[in-house]
C-alpha positions, 0 to 999 in steps of 0.5 A: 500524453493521450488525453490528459489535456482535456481533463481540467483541474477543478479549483479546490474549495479546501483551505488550510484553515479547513484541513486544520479544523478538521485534522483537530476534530479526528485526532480529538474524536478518535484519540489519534497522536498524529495525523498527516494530509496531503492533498495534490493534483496533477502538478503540485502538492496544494496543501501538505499538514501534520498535527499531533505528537511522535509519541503519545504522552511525549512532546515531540511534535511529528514533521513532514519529514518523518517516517511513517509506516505505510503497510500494504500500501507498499503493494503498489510498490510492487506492482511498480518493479513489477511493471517496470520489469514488464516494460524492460521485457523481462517478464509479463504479467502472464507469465506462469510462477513455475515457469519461473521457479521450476524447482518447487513445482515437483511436490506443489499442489497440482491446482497451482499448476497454470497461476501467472504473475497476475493472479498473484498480484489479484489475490487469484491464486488460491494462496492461503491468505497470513491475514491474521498473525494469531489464527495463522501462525508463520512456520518458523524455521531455524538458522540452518535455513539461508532462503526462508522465503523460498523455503516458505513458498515450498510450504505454500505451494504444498497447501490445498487451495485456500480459495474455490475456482470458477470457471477455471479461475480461483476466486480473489482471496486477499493474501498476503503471502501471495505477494510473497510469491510475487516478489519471488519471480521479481527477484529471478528475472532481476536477479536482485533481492525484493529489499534493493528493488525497493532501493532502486525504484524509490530511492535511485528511481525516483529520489524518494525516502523508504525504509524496510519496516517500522520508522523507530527502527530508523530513530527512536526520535521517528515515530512510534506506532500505537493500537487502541485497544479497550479505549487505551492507547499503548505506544510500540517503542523501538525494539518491540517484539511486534512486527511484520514477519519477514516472510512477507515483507513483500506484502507490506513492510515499508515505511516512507516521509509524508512528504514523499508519500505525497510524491509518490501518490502524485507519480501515480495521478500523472501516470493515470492522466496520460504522463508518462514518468517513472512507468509509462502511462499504459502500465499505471492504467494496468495496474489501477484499472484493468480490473474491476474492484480489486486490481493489481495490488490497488482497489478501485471504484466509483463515487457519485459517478466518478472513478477512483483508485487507492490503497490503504494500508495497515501493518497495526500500528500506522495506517496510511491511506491514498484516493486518486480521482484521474478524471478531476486531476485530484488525489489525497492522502492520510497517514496516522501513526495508529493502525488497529481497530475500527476506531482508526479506520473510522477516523480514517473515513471521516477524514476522507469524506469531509475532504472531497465533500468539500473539494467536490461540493458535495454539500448535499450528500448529507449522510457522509 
């Protein structure tokens, strides 16, 4: 509990009425079906609100229970079993990938020969990025393949270099296969799959909902992800043909409840004011702040002077954002069952400068 009793919470000039007004005002401007916020600090859950539908088109209204698709948020949950694993000594964040998988080290790129679990969480290990589903197919393999993961790590590892080094250190390159690798590792010194890490730190952990992929592959009563394109909505119904390849599952193919998410969001706000909880205080500071900009699966920066962390996340079809500001014991969250385009993203921003400038008074900051 180092310093956390210092830090005073600020009175939130956010109101229910507010959140509700401008909730309506997003889904109305950037035609989005629904929308959640939570807003907390360091002790509870001040406000929690859902608006809009399920489904588009359909009157099923969304709940606070519901499942939505947090994408690469789930990077962060990565980042959690692998701290926890730093913790119980099984691993470290230097420790190098081929120590730990020897056997693909024989025909790899001898310019991967040194990367550690870190600059894989960092997007600093020169790993070819599967950003972009249509300019970088997936390999596919056939059934008579029982470990396609580990068979395309081999694929990776045999890649030139995707990134330039400097000063020995290849450059950040976001990726998402890099996390793949990560989880590989996770995986070794656990002896246990990505998908029941994820169980067992979520659910037995912490108590907290999470499903691997869509929420509509839970119900088709969950809800549906949509995509804007052309100024049209197209919902994605249970069963449809696009999702994240299984190949990096790692990288951000989760989905939990508003409600949980909220909780989740909060563990991490604790944890960065001194608490120690799921991780110790020392681990959450790591992964949120041991690197400027882009830190272990998280981004970080300041605004009017103050520091913050966050994760945004986006498999498409949902997209789900968290801001967490340790020094005014202060964090939100935003989850839409929309992903593509910049209209979301928009809307997404709109959202989170009309909550801060609120929360903060930030009335003058007129360009927000």
């Amino acid at each position: 509990m180092s310093h956390s009793h210092s830090i005073v919470a600020q009175e939130s000039r956010l109101s229910e009425s507010y959140l509700s007004k401008i909730m309506k005002e997003a889904r109305e401007r950037y035609k989005i079906p629904a929308v959640a916020i939570a807003v907390m600090n360091s002790k509870k859950i001040t406000f929690e609100k859902i608006q809009g539908v399920r489904v588009i088109d359909k009157d099923d209204k969304a709940t606070l229970n519901d499942y939505f698709h947090i994408g690469s948020c789930s990077k962060s949950v990565l980042s959690m079993i692998a701290a926890k694993l730093i913790e119980q000594q099984k691993i470290t964040w230097q420790t190098k990938f081929f120590d730990i998988v020897p056997e693909l080290n024989g025909n790899a790129n001898k310019a991967y020969a040194n990367i550690t679990l870190e600059d894989l969480f960092l997007c600093q290990a020169g790993i070819k990025s599967y950003t972009d589903m249509e300019n970088e197919p997936f390999p596919i393999y056939g059934t008579s393949v029982n470990n396609t993961r580990l068979k395309f790590i081999k694929h990776l590892v045999g890649l030139p270099a995707s990134s330039e080094k400097k000063n020995g250190r290849f450059q950040h390159l976001y990726s998402n296969a890099s996390y793949t690798m990560a989880a590989e590792m996770l995986e070794r010194v656990s002896g246990k799959q990505y998908e029941d890490l994820v169980t067992e730190t979520l659910s037995e952990g912490l108590g907290l909902s999470v499903h691997v992929g869509w929420p509509s592959s839970i119900s088709a009563e969950q809800p549906w992800g949509h995509i804007i394109s052309k100024n049209k909505i197209e919902s994605f119904p249970p069963g449809h043909v696009y999702k994240l390849p299984y190949l990096i599952t790692a990288a951000g193919d989760l989905s939990m409840t508003v409600r949980d998410y909220a909780k989740y969001t909060q563990l991490h706000l604790q944890g960065l004011m001194g608490v120690n909880n799921y991780l110790s205080s020392q681990s959450y500071a790591y992964i949120h702040f041991a690197h400027k900009g882009f830190s272990l699966g998280v981004i970080n920066d300041k605004m009017a002077g103050k520091r913050y962390s966050g994760f945004d996340g986006s498999a498409g079809t949902f997209f789900t954002r968290s801001i967490i500001v340790p020094e005014s014991d202060f964090a939100f969250i935003i989850m839409t069952n929309v992903g593509s385009g910049t209209a979301t993203m928009d809307a997404v921003d709109w959202l989170s400068y009309r909550l801060v400038k609120k929360h903060f008074n930030w009335w003058w900051m007129f360009w927000l």
